[in-house]
C-alpha positions as CSV (number, residue, x, y, z in Angstrom):
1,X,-60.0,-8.7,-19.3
2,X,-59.3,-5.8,-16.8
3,X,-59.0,-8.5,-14.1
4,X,-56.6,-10.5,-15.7
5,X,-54.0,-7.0,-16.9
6,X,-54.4,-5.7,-12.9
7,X,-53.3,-9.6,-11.7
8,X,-50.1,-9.2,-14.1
9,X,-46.8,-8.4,-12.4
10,X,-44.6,-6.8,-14.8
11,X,-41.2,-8.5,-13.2
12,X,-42.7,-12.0,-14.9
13,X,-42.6,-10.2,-17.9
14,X,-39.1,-9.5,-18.4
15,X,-37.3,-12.4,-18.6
16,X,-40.0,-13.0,-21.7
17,X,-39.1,-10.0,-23.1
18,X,-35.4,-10.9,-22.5
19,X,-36.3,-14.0,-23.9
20,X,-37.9,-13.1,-27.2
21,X,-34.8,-10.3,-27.7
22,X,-32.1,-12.7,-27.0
23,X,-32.8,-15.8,-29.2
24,X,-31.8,-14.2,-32.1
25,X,-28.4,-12.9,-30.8
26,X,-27.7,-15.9,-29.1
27,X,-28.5,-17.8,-32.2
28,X,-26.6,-15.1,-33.7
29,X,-23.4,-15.8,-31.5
30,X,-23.8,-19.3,-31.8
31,X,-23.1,-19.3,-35.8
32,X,-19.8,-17.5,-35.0
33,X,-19.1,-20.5,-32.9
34,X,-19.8,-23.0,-35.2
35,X,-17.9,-21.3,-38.0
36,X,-14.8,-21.9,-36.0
37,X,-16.0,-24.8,-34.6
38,X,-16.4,-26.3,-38.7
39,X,-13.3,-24.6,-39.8
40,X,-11.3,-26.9,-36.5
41,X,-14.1,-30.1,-37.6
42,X,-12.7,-30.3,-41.1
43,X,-9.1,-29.4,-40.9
44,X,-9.0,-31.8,-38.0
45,X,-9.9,-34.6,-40.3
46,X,-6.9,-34.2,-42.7
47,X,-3.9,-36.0,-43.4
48,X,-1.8,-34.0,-41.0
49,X,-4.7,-32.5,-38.9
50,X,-2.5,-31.9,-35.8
51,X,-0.7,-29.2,-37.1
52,X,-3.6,-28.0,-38.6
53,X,-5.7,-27.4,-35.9
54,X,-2.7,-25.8,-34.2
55,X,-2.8,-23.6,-37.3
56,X,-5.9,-22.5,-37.4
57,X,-6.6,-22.2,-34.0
58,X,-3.5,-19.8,-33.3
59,X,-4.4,-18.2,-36.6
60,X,-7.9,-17.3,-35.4
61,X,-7.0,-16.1,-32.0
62,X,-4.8,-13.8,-33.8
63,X,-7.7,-12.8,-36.1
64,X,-9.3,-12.6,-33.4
65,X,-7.3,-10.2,-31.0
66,X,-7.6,-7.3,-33.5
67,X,-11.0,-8.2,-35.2
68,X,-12.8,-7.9,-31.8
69,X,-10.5,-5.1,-30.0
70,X,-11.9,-2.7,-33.3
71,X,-15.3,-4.4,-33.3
72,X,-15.9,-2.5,-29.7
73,X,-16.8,0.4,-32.1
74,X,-20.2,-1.6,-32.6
75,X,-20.9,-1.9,-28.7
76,X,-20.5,1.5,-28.7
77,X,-23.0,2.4,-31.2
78,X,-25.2,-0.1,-29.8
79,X,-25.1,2.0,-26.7
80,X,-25.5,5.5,-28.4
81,X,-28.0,4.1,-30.4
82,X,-30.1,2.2,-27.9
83,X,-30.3,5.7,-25.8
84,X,-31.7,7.3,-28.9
85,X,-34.5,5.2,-29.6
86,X,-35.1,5.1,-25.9
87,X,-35.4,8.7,-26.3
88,X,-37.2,8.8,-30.0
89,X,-34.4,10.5,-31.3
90,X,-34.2,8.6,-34.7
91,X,-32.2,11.2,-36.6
92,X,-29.5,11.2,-34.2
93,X,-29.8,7.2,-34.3
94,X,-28.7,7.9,-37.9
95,X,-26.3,10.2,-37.2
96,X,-24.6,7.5,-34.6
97,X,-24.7,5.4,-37.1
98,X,-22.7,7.2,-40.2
99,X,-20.2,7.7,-37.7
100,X,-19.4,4.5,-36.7
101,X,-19.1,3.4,-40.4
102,X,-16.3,6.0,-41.0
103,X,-14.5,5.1,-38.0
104,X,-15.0,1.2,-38.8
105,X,-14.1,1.7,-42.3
106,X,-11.4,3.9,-42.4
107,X,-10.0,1.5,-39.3
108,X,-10.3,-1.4,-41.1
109,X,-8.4,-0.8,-44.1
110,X,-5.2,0.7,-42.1
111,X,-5.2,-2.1,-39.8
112,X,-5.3,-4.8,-42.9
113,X,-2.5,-3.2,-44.3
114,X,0.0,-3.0,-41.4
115,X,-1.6,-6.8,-40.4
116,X,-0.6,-8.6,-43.3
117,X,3.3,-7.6,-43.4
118,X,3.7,-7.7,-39.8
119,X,1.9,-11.5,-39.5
120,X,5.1,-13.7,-39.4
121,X,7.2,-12.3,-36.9
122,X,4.6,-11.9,-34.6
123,X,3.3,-15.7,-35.2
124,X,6.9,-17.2,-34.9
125,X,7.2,-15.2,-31.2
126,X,3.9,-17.7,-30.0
127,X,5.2,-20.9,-31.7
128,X,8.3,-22.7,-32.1
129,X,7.6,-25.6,-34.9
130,X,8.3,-24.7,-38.6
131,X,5.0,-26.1,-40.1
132,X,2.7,-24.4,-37.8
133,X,4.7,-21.2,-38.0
134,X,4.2,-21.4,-41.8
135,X,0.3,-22.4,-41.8
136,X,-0.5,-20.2,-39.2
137,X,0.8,-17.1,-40.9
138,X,-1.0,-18.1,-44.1
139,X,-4.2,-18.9,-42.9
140,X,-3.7,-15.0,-40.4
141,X,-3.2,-13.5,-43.9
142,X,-5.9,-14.6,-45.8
143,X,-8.2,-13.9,-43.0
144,X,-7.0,-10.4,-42.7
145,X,-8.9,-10.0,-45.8
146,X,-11.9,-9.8,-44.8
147,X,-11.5,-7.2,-41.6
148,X,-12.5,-4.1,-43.4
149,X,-15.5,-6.0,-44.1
150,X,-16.2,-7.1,-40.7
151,X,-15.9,-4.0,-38.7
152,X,-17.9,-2.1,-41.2
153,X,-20.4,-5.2,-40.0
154,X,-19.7,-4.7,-36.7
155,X,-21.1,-1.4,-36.9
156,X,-24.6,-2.0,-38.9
157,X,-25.4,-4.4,-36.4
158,X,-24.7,-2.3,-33.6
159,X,-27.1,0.0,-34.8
160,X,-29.6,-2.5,-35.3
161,X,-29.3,-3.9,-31.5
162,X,-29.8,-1.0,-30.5
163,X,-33.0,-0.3,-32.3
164,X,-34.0,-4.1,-30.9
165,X,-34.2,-5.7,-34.6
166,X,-32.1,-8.7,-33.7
167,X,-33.2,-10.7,-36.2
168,X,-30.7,-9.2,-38.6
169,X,-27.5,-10.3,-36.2
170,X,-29.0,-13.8,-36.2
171,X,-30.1,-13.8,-40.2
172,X,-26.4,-12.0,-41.1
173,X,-24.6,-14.6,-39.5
174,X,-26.6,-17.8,-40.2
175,X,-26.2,-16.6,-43.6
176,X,-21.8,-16.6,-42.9
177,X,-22.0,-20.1,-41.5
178,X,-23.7,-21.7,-44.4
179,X,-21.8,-20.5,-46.8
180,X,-18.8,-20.8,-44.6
181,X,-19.5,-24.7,-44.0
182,X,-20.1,-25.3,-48.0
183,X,-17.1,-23.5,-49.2
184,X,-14.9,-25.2,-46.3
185,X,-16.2,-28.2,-48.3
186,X,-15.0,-27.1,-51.4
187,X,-11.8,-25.1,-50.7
188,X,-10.3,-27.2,-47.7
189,X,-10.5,-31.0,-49.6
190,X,-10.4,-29.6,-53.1
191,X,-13.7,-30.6,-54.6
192,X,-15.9,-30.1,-57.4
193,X,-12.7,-29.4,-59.2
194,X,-11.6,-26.9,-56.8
195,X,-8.1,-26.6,-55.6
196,X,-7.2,-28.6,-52.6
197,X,-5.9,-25.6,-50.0
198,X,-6.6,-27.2,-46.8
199,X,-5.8,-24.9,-44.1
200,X,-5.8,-21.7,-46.5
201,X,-9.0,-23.0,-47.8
202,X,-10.3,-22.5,-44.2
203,X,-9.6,-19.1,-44.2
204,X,-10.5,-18.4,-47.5
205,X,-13.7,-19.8,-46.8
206,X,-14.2,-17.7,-43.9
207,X,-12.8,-14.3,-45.9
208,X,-15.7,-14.9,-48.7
209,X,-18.3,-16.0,-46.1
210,X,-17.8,-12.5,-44.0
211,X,-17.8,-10.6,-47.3
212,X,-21.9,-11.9,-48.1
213,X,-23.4,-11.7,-44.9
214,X,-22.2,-7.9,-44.8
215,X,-23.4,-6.9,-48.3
216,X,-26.5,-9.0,-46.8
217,X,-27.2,-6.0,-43.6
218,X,-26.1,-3.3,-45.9
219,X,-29.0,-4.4,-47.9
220,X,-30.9,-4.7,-44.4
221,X,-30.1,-1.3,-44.0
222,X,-30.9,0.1,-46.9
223,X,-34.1,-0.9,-46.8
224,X,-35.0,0.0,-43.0
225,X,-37.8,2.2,-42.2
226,X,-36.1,4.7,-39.7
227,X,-32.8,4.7,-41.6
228,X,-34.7,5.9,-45.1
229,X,-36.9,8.3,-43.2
230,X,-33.4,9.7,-41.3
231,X,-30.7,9.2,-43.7
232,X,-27.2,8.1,-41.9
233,X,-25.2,8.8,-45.8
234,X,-26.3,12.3,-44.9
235,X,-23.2,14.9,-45.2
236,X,-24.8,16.9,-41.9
237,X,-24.0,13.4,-40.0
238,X,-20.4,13.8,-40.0
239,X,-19.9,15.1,-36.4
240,X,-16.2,14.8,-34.5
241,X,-18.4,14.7,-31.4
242,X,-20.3,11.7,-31.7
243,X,-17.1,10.0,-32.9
244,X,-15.3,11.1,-29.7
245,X,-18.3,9.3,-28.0
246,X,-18.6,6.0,-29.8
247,X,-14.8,5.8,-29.2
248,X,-15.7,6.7,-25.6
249,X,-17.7,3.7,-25.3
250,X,-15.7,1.7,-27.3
251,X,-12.5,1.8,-26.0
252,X,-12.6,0.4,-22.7
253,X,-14.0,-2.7,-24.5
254,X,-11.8,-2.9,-26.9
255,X,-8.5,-2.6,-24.7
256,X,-10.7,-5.5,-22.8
257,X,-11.0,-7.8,-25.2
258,X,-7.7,-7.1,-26.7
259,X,-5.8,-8.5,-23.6
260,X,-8.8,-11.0,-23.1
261,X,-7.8,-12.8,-26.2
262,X,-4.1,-11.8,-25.7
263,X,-4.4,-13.9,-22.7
264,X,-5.3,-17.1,-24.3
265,X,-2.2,-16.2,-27.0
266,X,0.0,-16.2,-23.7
267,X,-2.4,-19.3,-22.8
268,X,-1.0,-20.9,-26.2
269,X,3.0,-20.1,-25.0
270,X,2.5,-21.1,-21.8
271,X,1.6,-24.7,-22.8
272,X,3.9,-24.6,-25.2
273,X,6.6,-23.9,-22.7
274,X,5.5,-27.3,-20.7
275,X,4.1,-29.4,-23.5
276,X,7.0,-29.2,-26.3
277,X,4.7,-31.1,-29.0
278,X,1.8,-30.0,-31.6
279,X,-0.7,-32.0,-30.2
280,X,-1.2,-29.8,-26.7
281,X,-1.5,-27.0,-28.8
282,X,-4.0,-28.6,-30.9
283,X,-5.7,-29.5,-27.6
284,X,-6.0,-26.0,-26.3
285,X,-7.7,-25.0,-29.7
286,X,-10.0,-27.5,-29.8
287,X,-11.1,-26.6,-26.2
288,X,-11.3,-22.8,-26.9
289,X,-13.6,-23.9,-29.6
290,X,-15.9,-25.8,-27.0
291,X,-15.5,-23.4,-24.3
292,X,-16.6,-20.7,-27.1
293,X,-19.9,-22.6,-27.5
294,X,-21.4,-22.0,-24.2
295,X,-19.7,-18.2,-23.6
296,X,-20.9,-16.7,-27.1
297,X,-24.7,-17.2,-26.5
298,X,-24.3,-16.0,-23.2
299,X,-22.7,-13.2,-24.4
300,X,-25.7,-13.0,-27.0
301,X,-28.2,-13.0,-23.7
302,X,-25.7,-10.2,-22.2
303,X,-26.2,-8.1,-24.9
304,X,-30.0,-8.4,-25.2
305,X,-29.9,-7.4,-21.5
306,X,-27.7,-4.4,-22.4
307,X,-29.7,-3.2,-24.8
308,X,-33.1,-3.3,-22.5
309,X,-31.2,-1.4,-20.3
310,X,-29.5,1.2,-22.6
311,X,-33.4,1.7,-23.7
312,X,-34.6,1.5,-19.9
313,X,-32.1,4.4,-18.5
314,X,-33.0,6.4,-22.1
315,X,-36.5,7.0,-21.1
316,X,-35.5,7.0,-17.1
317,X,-36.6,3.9,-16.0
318,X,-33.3,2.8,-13.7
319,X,-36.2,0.3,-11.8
320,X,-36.7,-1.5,-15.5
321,X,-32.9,-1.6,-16.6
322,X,-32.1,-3.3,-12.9
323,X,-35.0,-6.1,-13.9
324,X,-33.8,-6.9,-17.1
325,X,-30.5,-7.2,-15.7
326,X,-30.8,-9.9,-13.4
327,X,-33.7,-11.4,-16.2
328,X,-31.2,-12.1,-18.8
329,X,-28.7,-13.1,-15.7
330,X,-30.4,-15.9,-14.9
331,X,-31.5,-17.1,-18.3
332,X,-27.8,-16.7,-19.0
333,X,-26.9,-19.4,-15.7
334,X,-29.4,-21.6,-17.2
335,X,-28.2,-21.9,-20.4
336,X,-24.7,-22.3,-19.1
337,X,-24.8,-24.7,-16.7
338,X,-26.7,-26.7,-19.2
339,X,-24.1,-26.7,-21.4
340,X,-21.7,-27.4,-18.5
341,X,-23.2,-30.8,-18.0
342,X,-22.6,-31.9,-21.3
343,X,-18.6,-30.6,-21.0
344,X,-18.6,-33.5,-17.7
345,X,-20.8,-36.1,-19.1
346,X,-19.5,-36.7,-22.5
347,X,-16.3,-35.1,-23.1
348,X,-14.8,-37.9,-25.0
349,X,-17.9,-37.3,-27.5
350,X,-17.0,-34.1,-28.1
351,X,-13.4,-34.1,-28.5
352,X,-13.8,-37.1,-30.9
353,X,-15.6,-35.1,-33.4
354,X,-12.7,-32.9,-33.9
355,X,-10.0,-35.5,-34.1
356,X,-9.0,-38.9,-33.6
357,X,-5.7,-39.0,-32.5
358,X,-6.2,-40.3,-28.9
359,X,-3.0,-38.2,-27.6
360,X,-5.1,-35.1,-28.3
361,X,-8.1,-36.6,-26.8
362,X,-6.4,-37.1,-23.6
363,X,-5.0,-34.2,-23.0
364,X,-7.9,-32.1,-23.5
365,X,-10.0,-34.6,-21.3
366,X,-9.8,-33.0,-17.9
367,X,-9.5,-29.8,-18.8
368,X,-12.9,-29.7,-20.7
369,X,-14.7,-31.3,-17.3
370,X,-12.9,-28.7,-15.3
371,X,-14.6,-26.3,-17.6
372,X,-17.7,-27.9,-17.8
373,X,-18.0,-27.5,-13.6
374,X,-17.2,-23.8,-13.7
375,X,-20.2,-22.8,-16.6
376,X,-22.6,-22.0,-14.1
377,X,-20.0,-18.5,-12.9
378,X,-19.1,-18.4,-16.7
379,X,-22.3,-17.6,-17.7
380,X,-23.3,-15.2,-14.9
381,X,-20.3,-13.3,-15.3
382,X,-20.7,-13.0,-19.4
383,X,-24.3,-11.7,-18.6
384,X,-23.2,-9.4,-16.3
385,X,-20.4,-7.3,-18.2
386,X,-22.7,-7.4,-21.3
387,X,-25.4,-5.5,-19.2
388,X,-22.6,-3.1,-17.6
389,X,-21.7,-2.3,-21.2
390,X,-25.3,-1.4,-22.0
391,X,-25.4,0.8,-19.0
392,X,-22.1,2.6,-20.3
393,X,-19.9,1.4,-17.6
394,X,-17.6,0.2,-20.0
395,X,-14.5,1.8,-18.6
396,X,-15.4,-0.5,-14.9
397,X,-15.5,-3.7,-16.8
398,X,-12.4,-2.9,-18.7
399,X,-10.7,-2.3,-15.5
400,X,-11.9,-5.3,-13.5
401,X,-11.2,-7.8,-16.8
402,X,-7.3,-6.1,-17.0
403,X,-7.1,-6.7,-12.8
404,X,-8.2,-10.4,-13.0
405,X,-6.6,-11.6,-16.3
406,X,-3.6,-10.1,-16.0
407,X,-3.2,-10.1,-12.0
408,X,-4.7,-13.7,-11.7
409,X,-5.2,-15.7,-14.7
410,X,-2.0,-15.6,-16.3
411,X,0.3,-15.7,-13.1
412,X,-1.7,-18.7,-11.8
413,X,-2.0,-20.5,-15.2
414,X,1.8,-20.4,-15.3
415,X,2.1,-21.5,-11.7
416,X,0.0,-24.6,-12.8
417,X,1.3,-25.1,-15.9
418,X,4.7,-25.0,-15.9
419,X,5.7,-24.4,-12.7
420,X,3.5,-27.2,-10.9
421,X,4.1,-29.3,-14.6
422,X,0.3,-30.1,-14.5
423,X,0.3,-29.1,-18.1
424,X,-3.3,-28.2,-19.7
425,X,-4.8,-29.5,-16.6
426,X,-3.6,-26.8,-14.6
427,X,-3.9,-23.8,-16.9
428,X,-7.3,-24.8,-17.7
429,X,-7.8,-25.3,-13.8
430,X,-6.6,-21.5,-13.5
431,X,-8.9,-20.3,-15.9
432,X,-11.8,-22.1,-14.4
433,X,-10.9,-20.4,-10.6
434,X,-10.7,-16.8,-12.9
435,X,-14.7,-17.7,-14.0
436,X,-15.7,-17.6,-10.4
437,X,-13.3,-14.1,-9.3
438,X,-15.0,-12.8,-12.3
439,X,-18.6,-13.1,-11.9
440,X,-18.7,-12.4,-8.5
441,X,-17.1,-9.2,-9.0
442,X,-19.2,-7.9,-12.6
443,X,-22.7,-9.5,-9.9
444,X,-21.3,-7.1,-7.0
445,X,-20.8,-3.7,-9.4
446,X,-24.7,-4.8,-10.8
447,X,-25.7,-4.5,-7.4
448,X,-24.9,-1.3,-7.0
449,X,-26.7,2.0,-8.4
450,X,-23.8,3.6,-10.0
451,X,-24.5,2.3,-13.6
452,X,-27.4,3.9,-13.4
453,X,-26.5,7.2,-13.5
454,X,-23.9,7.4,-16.3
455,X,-24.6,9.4,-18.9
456,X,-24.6,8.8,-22.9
């Protein structure tokens, strides 16, 4: 036995452990995608599914914009929380904890309310036809629902990535998706004597579907071990300071991923300044929805490798946290480029089980195997900001994502688009040259030491 432990070499060990953390949250990440990917499915497949795929593909961007800039205040108890148990500090784990569900909470309900008067005007400023306009803002509305909901979500399971359990991300959201699919069922094509809602049946479905899965980890967390030893409902909790740090950590994400997604709304107007009919925009939402299938799990991978790493540098292990990096990297380029062959061997498959109207087909043809060739920096470069998040350098990533999708991918995406009149081919052609400017930058700042000495 004592033969076999000295012949061991611990680096062969962490990808496992990468490996065994990561499933979950890439399964995890993978229901999100397929809820959108079923909500596009079935509203494809209606009488006017054109429009309706525009519609809830715009409307879920939008969602998406402000349900993912505000769900930064997760990653940023994942990252106070992960340094904790790194440390054995469980009663400040809890402490982190009660204050990211006041600031989730208390966000969430303010931002509903100024959301759902302010939907129209902002929808009718990203698209000009009536119909779409009119879906989009009812389907944004309904949705807007269920963001107190979310957030407060966001924040159990940052808590719980940070104390490793996984599971619970993956569990919560299998949980969404199934009952996300079954009342799409019901709600979109009117069933079972239910009304027939169609696109706001969509985004009902989705509303309800959030609401379970987080009564589902509140439950989780209720009954956790740590959390009833070290109660985070405890009045002491309430500290301004560890606010000021989860915001800390959380804002430089979220001002990323705010003008991430607020990219691929400009992505949306660009095409429709070229491509003046519903079926390009329907197009671009079904190939966000495919694109999203590969980047989410690798994102999932990412964070697993953030969350080694937060533990790693919280018991002062910078040699460990650099491993685990460039373990979950590389199972991250695997999975990718997997996925990327599929995008250029059967994209016709894919884009069939959205729709059949061939004009949509087409157009999204070329730009999915243009996609498909660029996975491989996709995935390295989702990894790679996932673990730079983990180590805290939030504010780097936010900077570098600002520089290149700003500087780069929307100048360039408009110089194909519309200036060049390549249409989705060129945008998408843009955004495929951003993946490789991206990853090689988030893999130079990894190589580096300086993420290894932030504090948190």
């Amino acid at each position: 036995m004592m033969f076999f432990r000295r012949k061991i070499n611990p680096q062969n060990i962490i990808p496992v452990r990468v490996f065994f953390l990561a499933w979950p949250l890439m399964l995890g990440m993978m229901s999100q995608v397929i809820l959108n990917i079923c909500d596009a499915v079935m509203v494809g497949h209606l009488p006017d599914g054109v429009t309706a795929l525009a519609a809830t593909g715009l409307g879920s961007l939008v969602f998406m914009v402000v349900a993912v800039t505000f769900e930064s205040l997760g990653m940023g108890t994942q990252i106070l929380v992960s340094r904790r148990f790194g440390e054995k500090n469980w009663e400040q784990a809890s402490a982190v904890l009660l204050n990211s569900l006041v600031l989730t909470g208390v966000g969430g309900l303010l931002i509903t309310g100024l959301a759902m008067g302010g939907a129209r005007p902002f929808v009718d400023l990203l698209v000009r036809d009536l119909q779409v306009q009119i879906q989009t803002t009812q389907y944004v509305q309904i949705r807007f629902l269920s963001l107190f909901f979310y957030l407060v979500m966001a924040a159990f399971r940052g808590y719980f990535d940070g104390e490793g359990k996984t599971r619970i991300r993956m569990e919560s959201m299998i949980l969404i998706v199934v009952l996300n699919i079954f009342l799409n069922y019901l709600l979109i094509f009117g069933v079972w004597g239910f009304p027939r809602l169609e696109v706001r049946g969509a985004a009902l479905a989705s509303t309800l579907s959030v609401v379970c899965g987080s009564l589902y980890i509140l439950v989780c967390a209720l009954r956790d071990r740590a959390l009833r030893h070290h109660h985070f409902f405890a009045f002491r909790h309430l500290n301004v300071r560890w606010m000021q740090r989860i915001i800390f950590f959380a804002f430089p994400r979220g001002v990323r991923y705010f003008l991430t997604f607020s990219a691929f709304l400009i992505l949306f107007k660009i095409v429709g300044l070229v491509e003046e009919d519903v079926a390009s925009l329907a197009a671009t939402n079904i190939l966000v929805q495919i694109l999203s299938f590969s980047f989410m799990p690798a994102v999932g991978i990412g964070l697993a490798g953030g969350i080694l790493i937060g533990q790693s540098l919280g018991s002062l292990n910078p040699a460990a946290a650099r491993l685990y990096g460039w373990g979950a990297t590389r199972f991250g380029v695997a999975f990718s480029t997997l996925v990327g062959l599929i995008f250029i061997l059967f994209p016709t498959l894919l884009l069939s089980a959205f729709t059949e109207q061939v004009r949509v087909i087409e157009l999204a043809r070329w730009p999915l195997i243009i996609l498909g060739a660029s996975q491989f920096f996709q995935g390295a470069g989702a990894v790679l900001s996932q673990c730079l998040d983990g180590a805290g350098a939030t504010h780097w990533v936010m900077g570098a994502e600002v520089v290149i999708y700003w500087a780069f991918l929307i100048p360039v995406a408009y110089l194909g688009t519309v200036v060049t009149g390549w249409g989705l081919v060129g945008g998408w052609a843009a955004f495929g040259a951003m993946t490789v400017i991206y990853s090689l930058s988030m893999a130079l700042k990894f190589s580096g030491k300086s993420w290894t000495r932030i504090a948190a």
